[in-house]
N, CA, C and O of each residue as an XYZ file, in Angstrom:
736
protein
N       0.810     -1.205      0.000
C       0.000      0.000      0.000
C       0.854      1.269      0.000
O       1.969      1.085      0.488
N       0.575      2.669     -0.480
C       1.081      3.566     -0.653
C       1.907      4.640      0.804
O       2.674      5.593      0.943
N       0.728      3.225      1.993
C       1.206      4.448      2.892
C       1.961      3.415      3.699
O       1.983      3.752      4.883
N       2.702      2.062      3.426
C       3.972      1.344      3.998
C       5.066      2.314      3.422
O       5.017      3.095      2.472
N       6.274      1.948      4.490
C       7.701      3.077      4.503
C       8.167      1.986      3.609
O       7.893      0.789      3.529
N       9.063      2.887      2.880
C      10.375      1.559      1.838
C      10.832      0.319      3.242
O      10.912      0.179      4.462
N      10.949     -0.093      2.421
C      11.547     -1.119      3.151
C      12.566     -1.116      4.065
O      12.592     -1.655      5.171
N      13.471     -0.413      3.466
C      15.053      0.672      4.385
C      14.541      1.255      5.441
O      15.234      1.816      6.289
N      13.393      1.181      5.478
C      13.358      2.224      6.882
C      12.120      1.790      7.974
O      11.546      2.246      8.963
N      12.113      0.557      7.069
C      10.866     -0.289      8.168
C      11.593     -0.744      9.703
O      12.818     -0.795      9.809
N      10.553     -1.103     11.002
C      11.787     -1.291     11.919
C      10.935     -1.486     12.884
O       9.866     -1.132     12.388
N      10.685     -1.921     14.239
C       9.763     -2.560     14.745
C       9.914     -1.218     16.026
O      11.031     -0.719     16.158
N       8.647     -0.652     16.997
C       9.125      0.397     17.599
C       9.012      0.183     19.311
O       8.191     -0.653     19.687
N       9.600      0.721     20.074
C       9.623      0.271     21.564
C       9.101      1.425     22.520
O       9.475      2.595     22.610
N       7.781      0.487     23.442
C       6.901      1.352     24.105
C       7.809      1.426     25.414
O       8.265      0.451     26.011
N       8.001      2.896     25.777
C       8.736      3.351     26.929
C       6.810      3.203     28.063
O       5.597      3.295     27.875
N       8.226      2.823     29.615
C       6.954      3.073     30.241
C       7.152      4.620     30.983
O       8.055      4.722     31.813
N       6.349      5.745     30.690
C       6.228      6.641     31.092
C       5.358      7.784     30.939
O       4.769      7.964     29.873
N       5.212      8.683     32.061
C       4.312      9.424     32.431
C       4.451     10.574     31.937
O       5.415     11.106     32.489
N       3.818     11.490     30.900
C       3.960     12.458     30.307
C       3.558     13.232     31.632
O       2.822     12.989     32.589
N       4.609     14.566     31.136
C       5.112     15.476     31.971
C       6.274     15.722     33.184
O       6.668     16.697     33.823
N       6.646     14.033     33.121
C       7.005     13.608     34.371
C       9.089     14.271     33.826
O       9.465     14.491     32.674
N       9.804     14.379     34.892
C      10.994     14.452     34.247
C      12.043     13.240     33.717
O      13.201     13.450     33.355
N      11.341     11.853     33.754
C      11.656     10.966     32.633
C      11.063     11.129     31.510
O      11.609     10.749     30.474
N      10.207     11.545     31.508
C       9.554     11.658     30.216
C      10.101     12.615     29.199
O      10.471     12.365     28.051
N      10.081     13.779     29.848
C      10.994     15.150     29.100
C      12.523     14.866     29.156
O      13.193     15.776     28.669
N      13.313     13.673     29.703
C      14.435     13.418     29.272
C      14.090     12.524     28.319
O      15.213     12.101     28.043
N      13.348     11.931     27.616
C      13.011     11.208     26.702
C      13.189     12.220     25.496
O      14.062     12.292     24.632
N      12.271     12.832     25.694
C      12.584     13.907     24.799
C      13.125     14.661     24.214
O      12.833     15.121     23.110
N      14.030     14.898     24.907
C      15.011     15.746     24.411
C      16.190     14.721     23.738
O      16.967     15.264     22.954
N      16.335     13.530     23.954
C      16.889     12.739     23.076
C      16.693     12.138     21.780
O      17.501     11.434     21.175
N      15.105     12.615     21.276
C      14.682     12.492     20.262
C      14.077     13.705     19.600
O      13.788     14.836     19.991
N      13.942     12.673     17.779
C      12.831     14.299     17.812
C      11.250     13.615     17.823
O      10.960     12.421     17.739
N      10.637     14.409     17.911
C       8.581     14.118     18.555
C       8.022     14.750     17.834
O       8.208     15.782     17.190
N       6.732     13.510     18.086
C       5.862     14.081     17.011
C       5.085     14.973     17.046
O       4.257     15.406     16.245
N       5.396     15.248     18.053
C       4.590     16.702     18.075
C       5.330     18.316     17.779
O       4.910     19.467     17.889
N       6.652     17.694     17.348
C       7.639     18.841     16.819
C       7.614     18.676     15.479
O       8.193     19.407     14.676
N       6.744     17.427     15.136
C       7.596     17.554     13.931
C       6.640     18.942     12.733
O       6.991     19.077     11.561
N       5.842     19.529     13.163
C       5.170     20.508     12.441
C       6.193     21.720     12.065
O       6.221     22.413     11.048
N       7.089     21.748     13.314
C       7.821     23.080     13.868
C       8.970     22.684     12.908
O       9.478     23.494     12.133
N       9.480     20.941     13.042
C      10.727     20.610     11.975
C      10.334     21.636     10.267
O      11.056     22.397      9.622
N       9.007     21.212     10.059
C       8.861     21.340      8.715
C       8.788     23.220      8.811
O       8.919     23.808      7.737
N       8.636     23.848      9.757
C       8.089     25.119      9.225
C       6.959     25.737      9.546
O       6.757     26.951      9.532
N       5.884     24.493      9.970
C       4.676     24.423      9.563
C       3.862     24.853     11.197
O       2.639     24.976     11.254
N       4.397     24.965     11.934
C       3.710     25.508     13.264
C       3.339     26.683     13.571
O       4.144     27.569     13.287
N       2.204     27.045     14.149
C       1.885     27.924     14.471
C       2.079     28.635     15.561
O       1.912     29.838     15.765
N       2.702     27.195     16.718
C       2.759     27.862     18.093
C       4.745     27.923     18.088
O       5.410     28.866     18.516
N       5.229     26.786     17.549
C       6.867     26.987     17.732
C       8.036     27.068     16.483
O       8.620     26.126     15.949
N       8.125     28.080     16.296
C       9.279     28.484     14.899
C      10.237     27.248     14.758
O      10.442     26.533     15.739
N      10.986     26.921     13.209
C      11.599     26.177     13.498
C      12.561     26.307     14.031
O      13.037     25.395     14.708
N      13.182     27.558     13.881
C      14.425     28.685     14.609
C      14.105     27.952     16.024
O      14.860     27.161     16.588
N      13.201     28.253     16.347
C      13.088     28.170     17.710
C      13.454     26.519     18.403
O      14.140     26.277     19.396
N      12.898     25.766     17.702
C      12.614     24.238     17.788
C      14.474     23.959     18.064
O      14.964     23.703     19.164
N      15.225     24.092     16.802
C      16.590     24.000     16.593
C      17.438     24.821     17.989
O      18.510     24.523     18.516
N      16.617     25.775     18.256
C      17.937     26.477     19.174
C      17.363     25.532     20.592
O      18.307     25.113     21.262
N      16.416     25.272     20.958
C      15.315     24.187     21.984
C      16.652     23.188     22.095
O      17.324     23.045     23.117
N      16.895     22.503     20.757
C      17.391     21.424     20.569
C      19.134     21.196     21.213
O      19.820     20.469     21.930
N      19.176     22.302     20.420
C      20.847     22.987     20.269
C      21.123     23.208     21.740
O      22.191     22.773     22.172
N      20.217     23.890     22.643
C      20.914     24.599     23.900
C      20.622     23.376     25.237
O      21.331     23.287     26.239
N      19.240     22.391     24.892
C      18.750     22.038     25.843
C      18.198     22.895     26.742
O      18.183     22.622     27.943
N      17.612     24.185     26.177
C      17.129     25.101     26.962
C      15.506     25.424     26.284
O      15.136     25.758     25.158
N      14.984     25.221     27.213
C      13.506     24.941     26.731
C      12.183     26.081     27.525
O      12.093     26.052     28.752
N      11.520     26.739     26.954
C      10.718     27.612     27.728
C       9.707     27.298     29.215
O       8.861     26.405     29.263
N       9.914     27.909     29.951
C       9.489     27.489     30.867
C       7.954     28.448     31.104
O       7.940     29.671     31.247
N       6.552     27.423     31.100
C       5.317     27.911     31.150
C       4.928     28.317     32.297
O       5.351     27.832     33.346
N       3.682     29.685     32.199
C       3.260     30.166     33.605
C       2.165     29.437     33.630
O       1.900     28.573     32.795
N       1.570     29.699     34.450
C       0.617     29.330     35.540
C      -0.421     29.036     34.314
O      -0.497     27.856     33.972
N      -1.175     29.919     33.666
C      -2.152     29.895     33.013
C      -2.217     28.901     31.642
O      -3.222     28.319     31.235
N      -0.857     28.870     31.042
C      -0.780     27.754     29.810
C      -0.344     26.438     30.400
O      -0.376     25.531     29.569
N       0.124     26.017     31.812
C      -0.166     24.954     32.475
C      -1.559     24.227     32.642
O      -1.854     23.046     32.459
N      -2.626     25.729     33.209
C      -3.427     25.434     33.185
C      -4.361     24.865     31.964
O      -5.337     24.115     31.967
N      -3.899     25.300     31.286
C      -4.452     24.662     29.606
C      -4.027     23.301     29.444
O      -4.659     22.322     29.049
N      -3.014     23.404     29.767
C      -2.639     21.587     28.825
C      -3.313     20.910     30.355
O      -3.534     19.727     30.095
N      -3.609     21.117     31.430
C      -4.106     20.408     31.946
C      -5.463     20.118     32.011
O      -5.907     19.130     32.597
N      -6.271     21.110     31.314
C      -7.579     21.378     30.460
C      -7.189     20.026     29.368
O      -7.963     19.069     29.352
N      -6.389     20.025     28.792
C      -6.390     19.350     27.194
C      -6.269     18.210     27.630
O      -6.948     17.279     27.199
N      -5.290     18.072     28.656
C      -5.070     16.515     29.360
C      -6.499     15.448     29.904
O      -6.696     14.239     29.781
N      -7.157     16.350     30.413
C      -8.426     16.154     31.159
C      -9.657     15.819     30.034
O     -10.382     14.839     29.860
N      -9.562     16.735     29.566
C     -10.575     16.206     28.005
C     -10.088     15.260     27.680
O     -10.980     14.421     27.564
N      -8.894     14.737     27.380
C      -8.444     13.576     26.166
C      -8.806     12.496     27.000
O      -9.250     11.452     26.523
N      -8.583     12.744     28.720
C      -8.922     11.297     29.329
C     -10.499     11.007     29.121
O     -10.826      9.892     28.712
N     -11.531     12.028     29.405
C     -12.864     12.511     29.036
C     -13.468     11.453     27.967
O     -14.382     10.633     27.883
N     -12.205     12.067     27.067
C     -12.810     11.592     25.560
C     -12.433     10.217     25.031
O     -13.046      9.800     24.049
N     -11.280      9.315     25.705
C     -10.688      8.293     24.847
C     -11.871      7.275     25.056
O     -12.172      6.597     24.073
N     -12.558      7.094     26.194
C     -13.550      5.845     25.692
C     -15.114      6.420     24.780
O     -16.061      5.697     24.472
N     -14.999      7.628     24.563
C     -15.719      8.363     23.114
C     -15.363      7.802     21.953
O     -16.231      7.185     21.335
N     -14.077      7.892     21.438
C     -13.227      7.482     20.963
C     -13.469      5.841     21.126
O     -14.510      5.496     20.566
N     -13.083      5.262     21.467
C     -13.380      3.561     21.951
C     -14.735      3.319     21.121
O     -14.794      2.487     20.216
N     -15.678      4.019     21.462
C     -17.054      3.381     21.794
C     -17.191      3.589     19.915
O     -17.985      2.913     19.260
N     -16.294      4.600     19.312
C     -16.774      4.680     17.874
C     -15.754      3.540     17.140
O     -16.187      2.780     16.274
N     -14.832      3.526     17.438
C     -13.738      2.831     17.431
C     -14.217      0.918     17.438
O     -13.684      0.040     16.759
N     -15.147      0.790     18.254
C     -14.869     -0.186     19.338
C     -14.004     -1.132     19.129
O     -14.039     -2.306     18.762
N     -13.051     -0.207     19.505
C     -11.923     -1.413     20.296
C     -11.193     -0.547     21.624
O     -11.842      0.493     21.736
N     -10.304     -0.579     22.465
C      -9.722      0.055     23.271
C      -8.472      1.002     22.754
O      -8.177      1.095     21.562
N      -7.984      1.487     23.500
C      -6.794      2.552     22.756
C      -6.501      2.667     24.168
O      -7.250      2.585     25.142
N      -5.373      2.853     24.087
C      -3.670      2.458     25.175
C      -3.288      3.642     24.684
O      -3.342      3.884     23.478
N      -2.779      4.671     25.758
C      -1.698      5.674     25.742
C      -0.347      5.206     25.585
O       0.081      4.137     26.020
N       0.352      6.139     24.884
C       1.696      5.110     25.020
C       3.020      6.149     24.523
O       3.051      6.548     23.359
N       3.780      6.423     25.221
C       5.202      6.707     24.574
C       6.001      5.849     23.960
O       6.677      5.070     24.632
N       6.054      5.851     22.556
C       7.106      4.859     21.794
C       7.893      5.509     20.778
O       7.795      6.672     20.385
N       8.629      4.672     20.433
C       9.844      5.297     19.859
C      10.728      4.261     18.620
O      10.981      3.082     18.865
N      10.982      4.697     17.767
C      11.813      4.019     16.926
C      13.358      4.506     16.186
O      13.086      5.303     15.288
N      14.312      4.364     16.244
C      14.955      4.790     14.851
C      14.930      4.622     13.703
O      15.286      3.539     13.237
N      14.429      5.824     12.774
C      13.869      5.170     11.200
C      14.906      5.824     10.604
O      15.453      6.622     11.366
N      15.507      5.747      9.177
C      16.690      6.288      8.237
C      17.723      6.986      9.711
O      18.109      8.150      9.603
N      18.065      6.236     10.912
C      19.169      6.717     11.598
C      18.744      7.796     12.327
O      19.639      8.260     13.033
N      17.500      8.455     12.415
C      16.821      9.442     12.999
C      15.918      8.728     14.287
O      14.890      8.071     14.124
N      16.641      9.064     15.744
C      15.537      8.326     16.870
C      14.232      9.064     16.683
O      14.105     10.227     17.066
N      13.420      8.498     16.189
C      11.925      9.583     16.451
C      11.122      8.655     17.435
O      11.334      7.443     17.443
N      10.109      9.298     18.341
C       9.553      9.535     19.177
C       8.103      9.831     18.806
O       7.784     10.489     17.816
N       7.116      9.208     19.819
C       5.732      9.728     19.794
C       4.814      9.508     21.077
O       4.339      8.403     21.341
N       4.669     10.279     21.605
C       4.008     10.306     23.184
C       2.438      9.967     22.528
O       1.869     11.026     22.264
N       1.760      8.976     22.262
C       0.964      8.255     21.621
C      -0.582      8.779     22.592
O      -0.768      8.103     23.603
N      -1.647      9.927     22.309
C      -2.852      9.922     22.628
C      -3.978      8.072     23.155
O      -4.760      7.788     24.062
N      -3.577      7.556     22.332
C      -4.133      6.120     21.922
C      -3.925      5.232     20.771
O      -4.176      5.616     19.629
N      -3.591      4.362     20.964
C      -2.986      3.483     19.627
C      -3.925      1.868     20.186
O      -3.821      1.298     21.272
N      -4.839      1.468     18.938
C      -5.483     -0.070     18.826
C      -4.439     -1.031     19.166
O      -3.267     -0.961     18.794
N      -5.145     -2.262     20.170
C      -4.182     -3.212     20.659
C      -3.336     -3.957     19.404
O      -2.301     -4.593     19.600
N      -4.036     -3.743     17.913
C      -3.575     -4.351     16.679
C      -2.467     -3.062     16.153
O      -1.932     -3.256     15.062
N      -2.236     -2.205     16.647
C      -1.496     -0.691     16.261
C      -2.338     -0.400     14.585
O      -1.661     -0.026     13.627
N      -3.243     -0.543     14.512
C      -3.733     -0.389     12.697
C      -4.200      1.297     13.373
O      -3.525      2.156     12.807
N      -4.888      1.718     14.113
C      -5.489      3.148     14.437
C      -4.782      4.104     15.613
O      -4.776      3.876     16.822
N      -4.094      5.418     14.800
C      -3.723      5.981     16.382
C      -4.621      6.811     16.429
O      -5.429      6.896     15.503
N      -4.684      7.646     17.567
C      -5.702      8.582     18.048
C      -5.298      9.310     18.966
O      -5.056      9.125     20.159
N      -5.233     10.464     18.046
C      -4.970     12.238     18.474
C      -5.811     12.891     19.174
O      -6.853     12.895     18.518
N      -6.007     13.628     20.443
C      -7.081     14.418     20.570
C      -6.288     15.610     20.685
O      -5.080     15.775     20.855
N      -7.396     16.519     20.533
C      -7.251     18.025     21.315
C      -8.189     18.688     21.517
O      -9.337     18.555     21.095
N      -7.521     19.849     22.529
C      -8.725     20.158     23.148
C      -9.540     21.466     22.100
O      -8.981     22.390     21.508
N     -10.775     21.186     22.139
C     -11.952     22.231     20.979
C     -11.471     23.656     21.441
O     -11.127     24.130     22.524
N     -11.607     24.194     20.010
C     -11.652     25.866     20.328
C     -12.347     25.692     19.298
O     -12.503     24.562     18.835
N     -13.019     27.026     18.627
C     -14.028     27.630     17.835
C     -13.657     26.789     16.189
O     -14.397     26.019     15.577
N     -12.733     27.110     15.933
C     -12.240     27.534     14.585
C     -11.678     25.792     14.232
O     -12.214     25.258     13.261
N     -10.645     24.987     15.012
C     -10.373     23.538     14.968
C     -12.121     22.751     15.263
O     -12.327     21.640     14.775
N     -12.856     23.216     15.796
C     -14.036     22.089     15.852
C     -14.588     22.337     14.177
O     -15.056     21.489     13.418
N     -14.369     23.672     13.948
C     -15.114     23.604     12.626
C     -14.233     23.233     11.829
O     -14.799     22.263     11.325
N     -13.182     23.306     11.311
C     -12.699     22.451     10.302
C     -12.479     20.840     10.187
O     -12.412     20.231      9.119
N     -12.375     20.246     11.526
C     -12.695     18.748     11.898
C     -14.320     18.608     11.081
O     -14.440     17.921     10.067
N     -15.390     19.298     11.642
C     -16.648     19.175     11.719
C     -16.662     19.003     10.092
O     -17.008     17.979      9.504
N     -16.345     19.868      9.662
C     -16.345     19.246      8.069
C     -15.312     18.091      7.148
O     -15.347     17.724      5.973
N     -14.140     17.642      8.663
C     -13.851     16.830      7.815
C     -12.282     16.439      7.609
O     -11.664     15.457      7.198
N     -11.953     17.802      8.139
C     -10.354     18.350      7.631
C      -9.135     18.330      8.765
O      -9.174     19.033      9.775
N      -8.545     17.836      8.591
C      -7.571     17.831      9.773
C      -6.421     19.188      9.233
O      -5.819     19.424      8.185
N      -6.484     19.581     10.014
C      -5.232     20.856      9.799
C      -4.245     20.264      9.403
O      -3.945     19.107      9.695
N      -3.362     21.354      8.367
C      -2.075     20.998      7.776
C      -1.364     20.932      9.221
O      -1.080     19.817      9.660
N      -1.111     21.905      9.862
C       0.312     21.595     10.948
C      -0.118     20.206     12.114
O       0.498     20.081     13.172
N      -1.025     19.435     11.787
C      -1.109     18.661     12.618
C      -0.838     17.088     11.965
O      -0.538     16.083     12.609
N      -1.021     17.192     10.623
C      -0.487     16.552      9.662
C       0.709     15.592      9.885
O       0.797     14.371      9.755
N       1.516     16.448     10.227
C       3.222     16.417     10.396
C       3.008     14.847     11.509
O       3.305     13.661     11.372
N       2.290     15.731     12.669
C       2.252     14.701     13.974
C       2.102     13.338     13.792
O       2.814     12.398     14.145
N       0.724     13.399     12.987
C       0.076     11.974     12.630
C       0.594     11.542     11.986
O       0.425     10.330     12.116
N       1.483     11.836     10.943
C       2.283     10.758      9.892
C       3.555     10.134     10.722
O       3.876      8.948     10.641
N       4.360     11.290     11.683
C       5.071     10.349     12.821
C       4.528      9.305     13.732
O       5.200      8.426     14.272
N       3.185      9.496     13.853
C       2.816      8.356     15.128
C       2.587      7.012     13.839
O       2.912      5.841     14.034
N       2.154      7.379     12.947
C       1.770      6.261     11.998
C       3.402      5.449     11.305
O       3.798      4.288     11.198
N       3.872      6.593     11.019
C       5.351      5.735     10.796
C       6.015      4.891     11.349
O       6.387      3.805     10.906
N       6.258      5.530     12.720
C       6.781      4.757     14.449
C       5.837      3.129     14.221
O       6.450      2.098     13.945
N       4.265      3.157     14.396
C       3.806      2.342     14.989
C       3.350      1.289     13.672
O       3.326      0.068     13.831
N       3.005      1.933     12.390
C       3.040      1.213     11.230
C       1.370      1.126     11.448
O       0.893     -0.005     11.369
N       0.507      2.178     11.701
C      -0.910      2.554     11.637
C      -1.346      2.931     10.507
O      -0.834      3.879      9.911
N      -2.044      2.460     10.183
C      -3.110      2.702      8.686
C      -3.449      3.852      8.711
O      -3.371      4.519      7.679
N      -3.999      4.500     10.099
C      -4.477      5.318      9.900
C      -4.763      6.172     11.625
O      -4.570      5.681     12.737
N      -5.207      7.384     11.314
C      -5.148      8.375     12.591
C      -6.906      8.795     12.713
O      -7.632      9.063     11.755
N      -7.220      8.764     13.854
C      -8.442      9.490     14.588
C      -8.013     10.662     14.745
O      -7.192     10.749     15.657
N      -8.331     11.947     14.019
C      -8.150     13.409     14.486
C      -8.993     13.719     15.484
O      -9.477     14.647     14.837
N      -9.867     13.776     16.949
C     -10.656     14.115     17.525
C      -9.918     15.754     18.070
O      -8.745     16.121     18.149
N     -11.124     16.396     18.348
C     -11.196     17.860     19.212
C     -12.705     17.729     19.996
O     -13.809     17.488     19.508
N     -12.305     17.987     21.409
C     -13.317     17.790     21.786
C     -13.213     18.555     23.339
O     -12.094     18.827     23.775
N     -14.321     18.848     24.056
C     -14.162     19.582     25.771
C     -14.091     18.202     26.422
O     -14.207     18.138     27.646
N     -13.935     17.241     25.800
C     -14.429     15.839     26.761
C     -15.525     15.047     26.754
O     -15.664     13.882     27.127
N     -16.515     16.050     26.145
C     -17.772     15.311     26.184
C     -17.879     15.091     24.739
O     -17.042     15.505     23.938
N     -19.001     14.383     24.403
C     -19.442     13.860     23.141
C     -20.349     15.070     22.580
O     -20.176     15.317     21.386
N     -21.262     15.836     23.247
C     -21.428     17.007     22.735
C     -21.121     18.130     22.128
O     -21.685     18.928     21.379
N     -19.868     17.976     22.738
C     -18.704     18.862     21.908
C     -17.411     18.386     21.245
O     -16.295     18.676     21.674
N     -17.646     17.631     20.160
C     -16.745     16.672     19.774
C     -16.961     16.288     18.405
O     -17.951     15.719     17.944
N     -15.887     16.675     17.790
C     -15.649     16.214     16.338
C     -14.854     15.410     15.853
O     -13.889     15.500     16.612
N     -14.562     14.539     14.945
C     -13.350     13.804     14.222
C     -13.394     14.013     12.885
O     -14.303     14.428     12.167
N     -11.952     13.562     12.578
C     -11.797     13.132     11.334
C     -10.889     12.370     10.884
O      -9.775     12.392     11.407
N     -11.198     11.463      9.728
C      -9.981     10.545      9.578
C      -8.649     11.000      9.146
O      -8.681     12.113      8.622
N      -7.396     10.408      9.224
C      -6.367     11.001      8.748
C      -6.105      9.385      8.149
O      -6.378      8.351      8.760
N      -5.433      9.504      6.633
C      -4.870      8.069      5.785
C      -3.626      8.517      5.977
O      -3.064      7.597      6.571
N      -2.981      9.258      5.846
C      -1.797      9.981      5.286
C      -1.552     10.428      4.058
O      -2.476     10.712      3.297
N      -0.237     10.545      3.710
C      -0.250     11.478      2.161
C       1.361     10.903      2.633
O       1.955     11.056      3.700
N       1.804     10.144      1.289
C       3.166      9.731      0.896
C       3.638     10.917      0.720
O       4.642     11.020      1.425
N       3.386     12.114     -0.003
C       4.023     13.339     -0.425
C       5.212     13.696      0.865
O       5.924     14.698      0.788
């Protein structure tokens, strides 16, 4: 199929056990690159330059958040737990959080995994709803800079395919969309 890696760079990937946020976890990180950088690798981010990403990389010096954008990702954290048996119940099958990791073409990449099927064929992204991401899900569309993410978790784990969800947690406020990938 179009969306298996060449063969050169196929490779089987290894689930770390750890707790996002925790300071094993962010030493994980910084030894790889993640998929959730990889938008910022390409250019393509809205929240972190790649300038920025590279000098992150380069210094081991990394921004340190106040009070209030803590409070957010712990908003986003809280929804995704909210939402993964949402997720499940459309799904039905279960989805496992998971940090895993592979080296592909000599590059360690990394993916702090939302949910991945006990068969790894589906991963599953959430985030948390704002105005403007529920409506472009709602019709269908997964944002370009999020793109980047899902083709790393799918590479790492060798997933067919990605669940884009945005959601407050509840099913009321909650959209998806599929992601196949794009060889491009």
């Amino acid at each position: 199929p179009a969306n298996d890696p060449p063969e050169d760079i196929m490779t089987t990937y290894t689930t770390h056990e750890l707790t996002q946020g925790t300071p094993e976890w962010h030493a994980h990180r910084r030894s790889h690159y993640n998929a959730s950088e990889a938008a910022a690798m390409l250019g393509m981010s809205e929240y972190v330059s790649r300038s920025e990403l590279v000098r992150q990389k380069a210094t081991d010096i990394y921004p340190e958040h106040d009070g209030q954008t803590m409070a957010l990702f712990q908003r986003g954290h809280d929804a995704e737990a909210d939402a993964r048996p949402i997720a499940e119940s459309f799904l039905q099958e279960d989805l496992y959080p998971a940090t895993v990791s592979a080296v592909i073409a000599g590059l360690p990449l990394s993916a702090s995994l939302d949910g991945l099927t006990m068969d790894d064929s589906v991963v599953w992204e959430h985030k948390l709803a704002n105005d403007s991401l529920m409506a472009l899900v709602r019709d269908g569309v997964v944002p370009a800079q999020y793109r980047p993410q899902l083709e790393q978790q799918m590479l790492i784990t060798g997933a067919r395919r990605a669940m884009f969800m945005v959601s407050d947690g509840t099913e009321a406020n909650m959209a998806y969309a599929w992601y196949d990938g794009d060889p491009e």
